[in-house]
C-alpha positions in Angstrom: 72.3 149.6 -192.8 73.5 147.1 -195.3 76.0 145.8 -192.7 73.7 145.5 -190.2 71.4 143.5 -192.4 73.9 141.0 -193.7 75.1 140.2 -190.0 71.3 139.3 -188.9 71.0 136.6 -192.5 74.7 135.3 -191.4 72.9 134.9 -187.8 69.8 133.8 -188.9 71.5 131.3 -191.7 74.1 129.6 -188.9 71.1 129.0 -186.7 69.5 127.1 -189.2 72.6 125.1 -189.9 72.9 124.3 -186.1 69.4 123.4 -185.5 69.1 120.6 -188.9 71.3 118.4 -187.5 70.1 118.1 -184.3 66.4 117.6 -186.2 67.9 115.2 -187.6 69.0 113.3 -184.9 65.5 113.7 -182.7 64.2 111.6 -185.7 67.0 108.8 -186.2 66.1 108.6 -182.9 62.3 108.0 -183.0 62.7 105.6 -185.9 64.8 103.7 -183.6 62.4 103.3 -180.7 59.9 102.6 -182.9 62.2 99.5 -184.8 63.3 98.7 -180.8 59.5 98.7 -179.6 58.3 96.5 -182.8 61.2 93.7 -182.5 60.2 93.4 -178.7 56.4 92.9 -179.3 57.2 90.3 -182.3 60.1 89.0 -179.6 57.1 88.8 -176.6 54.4 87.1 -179.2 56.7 84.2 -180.5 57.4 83.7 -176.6 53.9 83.9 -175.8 52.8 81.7 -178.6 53.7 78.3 -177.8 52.4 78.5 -174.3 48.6 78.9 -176.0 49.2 75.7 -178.4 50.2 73.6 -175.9 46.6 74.6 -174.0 43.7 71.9 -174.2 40.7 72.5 -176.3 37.8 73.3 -174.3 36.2 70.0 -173.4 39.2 68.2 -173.7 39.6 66.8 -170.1 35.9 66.2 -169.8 35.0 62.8 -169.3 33.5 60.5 -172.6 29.7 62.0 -173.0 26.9 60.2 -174.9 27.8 60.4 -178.4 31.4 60.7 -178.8 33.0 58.7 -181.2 36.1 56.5 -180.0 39.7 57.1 -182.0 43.0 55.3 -181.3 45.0 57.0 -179.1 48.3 55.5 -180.0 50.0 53.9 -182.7 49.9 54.8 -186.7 46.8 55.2 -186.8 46.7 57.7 -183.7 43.7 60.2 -184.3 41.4 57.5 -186.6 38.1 56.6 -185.9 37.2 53.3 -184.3 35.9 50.8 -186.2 34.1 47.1 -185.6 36.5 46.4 -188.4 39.3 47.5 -186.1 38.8 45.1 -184.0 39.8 40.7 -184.4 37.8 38.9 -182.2 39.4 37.6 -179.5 42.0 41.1 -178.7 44.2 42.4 -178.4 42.8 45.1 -177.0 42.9 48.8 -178.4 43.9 52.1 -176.7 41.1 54.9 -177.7 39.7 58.7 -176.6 36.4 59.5 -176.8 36.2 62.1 -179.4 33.4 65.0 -179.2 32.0 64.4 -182.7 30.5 68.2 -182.9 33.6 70.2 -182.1 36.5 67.2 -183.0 37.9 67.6 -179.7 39.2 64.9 -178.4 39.2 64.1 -175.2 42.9 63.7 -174.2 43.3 66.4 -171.8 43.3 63.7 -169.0 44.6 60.5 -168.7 41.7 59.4 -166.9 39.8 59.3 -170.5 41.8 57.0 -171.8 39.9 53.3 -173.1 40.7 50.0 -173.4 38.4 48.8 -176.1 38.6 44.4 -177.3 36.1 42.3 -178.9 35.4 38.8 -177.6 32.7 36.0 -178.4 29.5 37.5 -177.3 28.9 34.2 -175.4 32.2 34.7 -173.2 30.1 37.4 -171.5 28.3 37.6 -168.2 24.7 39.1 -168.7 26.1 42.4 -166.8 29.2 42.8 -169.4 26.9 41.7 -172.3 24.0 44.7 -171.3 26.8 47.4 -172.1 28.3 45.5 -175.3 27.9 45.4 -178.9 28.4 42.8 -180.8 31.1 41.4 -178.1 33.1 44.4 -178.2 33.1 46.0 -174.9 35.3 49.2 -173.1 37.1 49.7 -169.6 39.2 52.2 -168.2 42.7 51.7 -169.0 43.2 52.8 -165.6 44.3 50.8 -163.0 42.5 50.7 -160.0 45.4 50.4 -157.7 47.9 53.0 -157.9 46.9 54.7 -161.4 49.4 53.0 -163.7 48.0 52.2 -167.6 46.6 48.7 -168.1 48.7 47.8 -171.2 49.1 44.0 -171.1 46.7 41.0 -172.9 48.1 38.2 -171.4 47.1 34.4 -170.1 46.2 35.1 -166.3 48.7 33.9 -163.5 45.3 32.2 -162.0 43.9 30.6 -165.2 44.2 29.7 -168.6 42.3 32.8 -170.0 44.0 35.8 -171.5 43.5 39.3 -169.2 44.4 42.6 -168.8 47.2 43.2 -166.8 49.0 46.4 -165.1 52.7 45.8 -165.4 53.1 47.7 -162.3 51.9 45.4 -159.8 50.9 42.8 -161.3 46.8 43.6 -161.0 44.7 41.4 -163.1 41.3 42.0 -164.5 39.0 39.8 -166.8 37.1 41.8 -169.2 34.2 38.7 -169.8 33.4 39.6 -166.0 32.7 43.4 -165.9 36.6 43.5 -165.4 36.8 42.3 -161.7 39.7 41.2 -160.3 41.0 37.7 -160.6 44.9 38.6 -159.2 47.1 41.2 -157.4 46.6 44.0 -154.8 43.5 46.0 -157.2 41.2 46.8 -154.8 37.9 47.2 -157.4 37.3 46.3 -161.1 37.4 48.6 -163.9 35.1 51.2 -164.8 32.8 50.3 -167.6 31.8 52.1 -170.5 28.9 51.4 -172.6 29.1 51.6 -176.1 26.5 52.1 -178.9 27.6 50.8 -182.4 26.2 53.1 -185.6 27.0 51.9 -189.5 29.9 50.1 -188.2 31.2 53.3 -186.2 31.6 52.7 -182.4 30.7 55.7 -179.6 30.1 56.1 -176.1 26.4 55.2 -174.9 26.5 56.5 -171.4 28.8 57.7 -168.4 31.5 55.9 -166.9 30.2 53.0 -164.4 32.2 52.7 -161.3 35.0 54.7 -160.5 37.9 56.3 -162.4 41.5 55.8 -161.5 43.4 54.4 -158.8 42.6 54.2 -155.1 43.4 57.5 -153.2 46.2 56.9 -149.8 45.2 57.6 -146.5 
């Protein structure tokens, strides 16, 4: 009886032996999917990440609405509000986005948006340029109207002894005191116009876009 018993404990004992190492193992082995499935998920969300910064702000390719506040949109002082201060009489011009003054988006989503902004002598105006002015400080597309290249130049005209804006990509001329018509090269319409409103010193946008955004379209 005795020897009977003592063979079923030996048994039962080296069964137990056998079977905690293998426990042992099963959980080594959990522990190390779950390290495996956590290191891929942080892995995945650092990959993931940078595509979502590099998305634009709701609103920011919308066109300059009433009310948005202009900001430079180059330069050290990329970001800052416009100012009449900003601005000599006389240019250079300035390179601004409208700027959504509820939500601080600014609006540089497209390159459509961006505005050439000078001040002149009020008197320099046409009636037309001077009804969408303040204080001689008007706004244009910095779009050309040719083949889309940035209007980026202030310089004397090749057709007169007036400074203008020029496109240094083919040579497409535009004088700001005119509503930004054309005075030289193959542009086939002015600028767009932009309206401005001027509040404690601050400039904005006072209306839509007038004419049309952006280069001419082939075909």
């Amino acid at each position: 009886m005795s020897s009977s018993s003592f063979n079923i404990t030996s048994t039962s004992s080296a069964s137990d032996i056998a079977t905690e190492p293998d426990a042992d193992a099963g959980a080594e082995q959990t522990r190390r999917t779950i390290l495996i499935g956590a290191l891929v998920t942080t892995a995945c969300l650092g990959c993931s990440a940078p595509s979502r910064a590099g998305e634009d702000a709701p609103g920011a390719d919308e066109r300059p609405q009433k009310g948005d506040l202009l900001v430079f949109s180059e330069g050290d002082q990329e970001g800052k509000v416009i100012t009449a201060a900003d601005l000599p009489r006389g240019g250079p011009p300035v390179h601004a986005w409208p700027k959504d003054p509820k939500t601080s988006v600014v609006r540089s989503g497209s390159r459509l948006n961006e505005i050439l902004i000078i001040r002149l002598d009020p008197a320099e105006l046409d009636e037309q340029t001077k009804s969408r002015a303040v204080d001689g400080i008007i706004a244009y597309s910095a779009i050309c109207s040719h083949a889309g290249c940035p209007v980026t130049a202030w310089v004397k005209s090749d057709v007169g002894d007036k400074e203008v804006f020029k496109c240094m990509c083919h040579n497409s001329e535009y004088d700001p005191r005119a509503g930004a018509q054309v005075v030289f090269g193959p542009a086939p319409r002015r600028l767009a116009a932009l309206p401005l409103a001027l509040v404690d010193a601050t400039l904005s946008v006072a209306g839509n876009f007038i004419g049309k955004v952006g280069g001419q379209q082939p075909g």
